[in-house]
C-alpha positions in Angstrom: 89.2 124.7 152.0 92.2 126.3 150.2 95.5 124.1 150.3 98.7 125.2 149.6 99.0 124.2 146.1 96.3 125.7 145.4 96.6 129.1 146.7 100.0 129.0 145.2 98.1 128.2 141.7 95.9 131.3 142.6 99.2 133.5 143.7 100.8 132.6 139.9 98.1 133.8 138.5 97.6 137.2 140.2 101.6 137.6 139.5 101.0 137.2 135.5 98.1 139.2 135.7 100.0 141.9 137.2 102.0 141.2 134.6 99.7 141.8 131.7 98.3 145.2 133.2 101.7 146.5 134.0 102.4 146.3 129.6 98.8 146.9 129.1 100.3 150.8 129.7 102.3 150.5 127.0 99.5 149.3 124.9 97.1 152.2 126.2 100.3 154.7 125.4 100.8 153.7 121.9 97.3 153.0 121.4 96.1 156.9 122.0 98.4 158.2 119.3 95.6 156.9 116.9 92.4 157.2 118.7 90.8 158.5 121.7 90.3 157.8 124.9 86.9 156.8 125.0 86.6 154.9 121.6 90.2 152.5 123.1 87.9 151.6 125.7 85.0 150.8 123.5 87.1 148.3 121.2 88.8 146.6 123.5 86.2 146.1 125.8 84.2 144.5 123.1 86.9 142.5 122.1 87.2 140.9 125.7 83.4 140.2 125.4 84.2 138.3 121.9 87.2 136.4 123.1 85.1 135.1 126.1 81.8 134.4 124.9 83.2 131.2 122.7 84.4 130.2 126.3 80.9 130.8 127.9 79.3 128.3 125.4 81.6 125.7 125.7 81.4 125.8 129.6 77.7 125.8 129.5 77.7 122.9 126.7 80.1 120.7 129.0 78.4 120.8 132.6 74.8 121.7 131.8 73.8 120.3 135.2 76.3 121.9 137.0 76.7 125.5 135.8 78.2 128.0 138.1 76.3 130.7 136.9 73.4 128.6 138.0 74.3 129.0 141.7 75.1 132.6 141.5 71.5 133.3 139.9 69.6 131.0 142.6 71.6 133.6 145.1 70.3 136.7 143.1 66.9 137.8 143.6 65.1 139.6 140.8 65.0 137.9 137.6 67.0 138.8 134.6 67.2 142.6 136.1 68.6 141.2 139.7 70.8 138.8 138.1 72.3 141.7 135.9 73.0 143.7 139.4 77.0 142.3 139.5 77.3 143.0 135.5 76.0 146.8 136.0 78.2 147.3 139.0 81.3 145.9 138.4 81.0 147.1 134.5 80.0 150.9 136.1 83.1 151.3 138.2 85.8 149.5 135.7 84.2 152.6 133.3 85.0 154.8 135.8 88.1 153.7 136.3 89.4 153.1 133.2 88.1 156.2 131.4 89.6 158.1 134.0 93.2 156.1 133.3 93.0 156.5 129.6 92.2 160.0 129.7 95.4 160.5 132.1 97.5 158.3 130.3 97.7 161.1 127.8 99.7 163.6 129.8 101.8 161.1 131.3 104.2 158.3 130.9 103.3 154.9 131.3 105.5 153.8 134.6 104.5 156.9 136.1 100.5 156.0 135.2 101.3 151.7 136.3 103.0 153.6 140.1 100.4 155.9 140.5 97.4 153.4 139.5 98.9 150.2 142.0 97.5 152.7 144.7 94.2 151.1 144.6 96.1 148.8 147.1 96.3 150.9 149.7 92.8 152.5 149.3 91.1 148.9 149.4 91.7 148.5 152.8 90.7 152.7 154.1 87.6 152.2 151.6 86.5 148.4 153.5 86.6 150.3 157.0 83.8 152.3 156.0 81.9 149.1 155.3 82.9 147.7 159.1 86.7 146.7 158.5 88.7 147.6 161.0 91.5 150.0 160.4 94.8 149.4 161.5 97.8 152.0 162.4 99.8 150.1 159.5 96.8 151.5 156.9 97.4 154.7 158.2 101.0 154.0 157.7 100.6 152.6 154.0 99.0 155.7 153.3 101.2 158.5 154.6 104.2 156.1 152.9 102.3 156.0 149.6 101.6 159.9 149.2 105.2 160.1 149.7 105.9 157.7 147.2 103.4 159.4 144.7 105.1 163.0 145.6 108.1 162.0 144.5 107.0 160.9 140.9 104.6 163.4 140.4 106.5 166.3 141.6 109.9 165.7 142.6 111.9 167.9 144.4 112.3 170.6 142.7 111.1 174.5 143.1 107.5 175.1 143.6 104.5 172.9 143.6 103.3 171.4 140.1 102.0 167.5 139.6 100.6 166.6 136.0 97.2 166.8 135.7 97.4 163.4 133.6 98.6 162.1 136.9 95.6 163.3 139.0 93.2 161.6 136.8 95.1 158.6 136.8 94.6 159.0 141.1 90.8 159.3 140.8 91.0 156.1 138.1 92.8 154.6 140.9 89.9 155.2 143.5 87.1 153.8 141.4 90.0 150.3 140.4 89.6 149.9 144.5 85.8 149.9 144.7 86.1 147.7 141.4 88.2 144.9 143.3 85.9 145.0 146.2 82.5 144.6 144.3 84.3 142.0 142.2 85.1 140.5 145.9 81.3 140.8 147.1 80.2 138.3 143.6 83.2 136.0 143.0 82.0 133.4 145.1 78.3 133.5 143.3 78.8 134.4 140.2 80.4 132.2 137.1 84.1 134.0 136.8 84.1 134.3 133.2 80.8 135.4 132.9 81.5 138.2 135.2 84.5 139.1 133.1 81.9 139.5 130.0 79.1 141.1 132.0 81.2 143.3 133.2 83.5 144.3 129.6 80.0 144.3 127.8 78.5 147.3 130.3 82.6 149.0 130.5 82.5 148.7 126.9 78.6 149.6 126.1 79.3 152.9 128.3 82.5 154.0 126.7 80.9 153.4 123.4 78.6 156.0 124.3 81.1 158.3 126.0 83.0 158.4 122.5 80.3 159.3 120.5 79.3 162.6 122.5 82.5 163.2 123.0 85.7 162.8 120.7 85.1 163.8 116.5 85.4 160.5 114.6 86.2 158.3 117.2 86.5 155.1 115.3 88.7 156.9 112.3 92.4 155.1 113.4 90.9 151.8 114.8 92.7 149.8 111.7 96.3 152.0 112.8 96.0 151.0 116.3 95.5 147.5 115.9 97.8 145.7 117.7 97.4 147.8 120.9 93.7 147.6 121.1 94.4 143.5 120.6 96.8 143.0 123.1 94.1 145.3 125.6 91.6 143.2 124.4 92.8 139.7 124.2 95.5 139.8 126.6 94.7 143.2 129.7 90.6 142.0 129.4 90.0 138.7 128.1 92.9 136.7 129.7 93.9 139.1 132.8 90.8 140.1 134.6 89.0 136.6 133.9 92.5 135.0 135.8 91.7 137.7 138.4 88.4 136.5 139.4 89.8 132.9 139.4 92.3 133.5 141.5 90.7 135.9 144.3 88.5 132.6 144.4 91.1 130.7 146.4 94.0 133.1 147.2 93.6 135.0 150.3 92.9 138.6 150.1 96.2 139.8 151.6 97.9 138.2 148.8 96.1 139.1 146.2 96.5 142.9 147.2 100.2 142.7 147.1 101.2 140.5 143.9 98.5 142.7 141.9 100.4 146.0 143.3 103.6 144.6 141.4 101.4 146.1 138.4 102.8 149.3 138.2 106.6 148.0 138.5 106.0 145.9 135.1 104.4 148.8 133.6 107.4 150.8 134.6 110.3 148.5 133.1 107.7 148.3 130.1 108.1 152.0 129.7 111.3 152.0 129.7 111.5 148.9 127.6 109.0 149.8 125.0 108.8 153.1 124.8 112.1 154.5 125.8 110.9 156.3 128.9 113.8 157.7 131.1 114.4 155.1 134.0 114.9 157.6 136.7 115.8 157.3 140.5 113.3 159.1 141.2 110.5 157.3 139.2 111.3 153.8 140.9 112.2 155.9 144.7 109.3 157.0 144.7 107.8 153.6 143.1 109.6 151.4 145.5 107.7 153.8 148.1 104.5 153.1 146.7 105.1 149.1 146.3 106.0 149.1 149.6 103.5 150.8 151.2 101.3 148.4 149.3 102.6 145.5 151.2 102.5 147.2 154.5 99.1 148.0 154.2 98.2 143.7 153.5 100.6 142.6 156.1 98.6 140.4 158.5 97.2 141.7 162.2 97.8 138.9 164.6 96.2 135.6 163.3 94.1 138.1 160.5 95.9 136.6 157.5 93.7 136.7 154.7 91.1 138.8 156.5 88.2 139.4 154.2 88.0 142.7 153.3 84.5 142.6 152.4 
């Protein structure tokens, strides 16, 4: 049973770790001045993986008869290959998504990268139709709203047709952040949170690791310079955010979750501005208010379907 407390507990935490990715741009966007793509992935992946493994002991040490994990590998067929299944999948499309946010991160600013990646929200529910969800007219709705939204940062309204092609690969990121949150919503009932979170970083990170070796010259050269932003994305966007995240989804209904983590891209908006001195333009948070509201359209409950579960 979820009481109100706790589902307001759960709905706290969702809001601070929207807060945490919204800045994480900021991080990201300082953060590639000194190394690539690939290789800021790679670091502050592992780093997650360090910060939580300390955790993992200490849970196992203090309720060796009642582990979670234990439940969630009783559930999982298939020995140490089977139980690995929500490690490889959630850890496969957070690469995805993320390599596909870092790379576009480098042609674009970091509100207009936070906007364009809080569409995830409004995919999760078109994606869960194809999986037996119904789909409502509001969806349909979200969407158009949301490509209006993402027009008017992107493009504008100026002469001729032009959108950044930093922002389209932040788009696609977007795609594979929605199948993230529902995979992470098919395990978080079975599977210990925070060993998720490190299953998951060690795979993200193990992958990227890879990807930066075949593909950017010295990849590890400005680690030391870019320090602080690879903590902060390691400590604070991996190790503290997603591990709340899974928590959370635990007890707060689906509906809210999608709509206080779509307040992302507005904190990584007045972080750009902030930080980084990005311009704080009408048409940046127009088009942004579009896109947050379209985001909360598309969770609004159907009749008694609060909460629905989208999976």
């Amino acid at each position: 049973m979820k009481s109100r407390a706790g589902i307001l507990y759960a709905d706290l935490l969702l809001l601070l770790t929207a807060a945490i990715w919204g800045f994480a741009f900021v991080a990201q966007r300082v953060g590639m001045e000194d190394i690539g793509p690939f290789a800021f992935n790679a670091v502050r992946y592992a780093i997650g993986v360090l910060i939580l493994l300390p955790l993992i002991r200490y849970r196992k040490g203090k309720a060796p008869g009642a582990r979670p994990s234990a439940a969630g590998a009783a559930t999982t067929p298939g020995g140490f290959w089977g139980r690995s299944i929500p490690f490889v999948l959630t850890g496969g499309a957070m690469f995805i998504g993320a390599s596909l946010q870092q790379l576009g991160i480098v042609t674009t600013t970091a509100g207009n990268a936070a906007f364009v990646t809080s569409l995830y929200v409004v995919i999760i529910p078109l994606l869960a139709s194809l999986f037996g969800r119904k789909t409502s007219f509001k969806d349909y709705a979200a969407a158009l709203i949301s490509v209006l939204g993402l027009y008017i940062i992107t493009v504008g309204f100026g002469s001729g047709f032009s959108i950044a092609s930093g922002d389209l690969l932040v788009l696609a990121g977007s795609l594979f952040w929605a199948i993230h949150i529902l995979v992470i919503g098919k395990f978080a009932s079975t599977v210990d949170p925070v060993e998720l979170s490190a299953g998951q970083f060690a795979v993200c990170g193990f992958l990227s690791f890879i990807a930066a070796l075949l593909f950017e010259p010295e990849p590890f050269a400005g680690t030391f310079r870019a320090l602080v932003p690879l903590l902060y994305g390691g400590v604070f966007s991996c190790g503290v955010a997603f591990t709340l995240q899974i928590v959370a989804q635990r007890r707060a209904p689906p509906a809210h979750a999608s709509i206080l983590l779509a307040t992302e891209g507005l904190f990584g908006a007045i972080g750009g501005v902030l930080l980084l001195g990005e311009p704080a333009t009408l048409r940046l948070f127009a088009g942004g208010a579009l896109m947050l509201g379209a985001a909360i359209l598309s969770q609004l409950p159907v009749g008694k379907a609060e909460g629905a579960p989208t999976s």
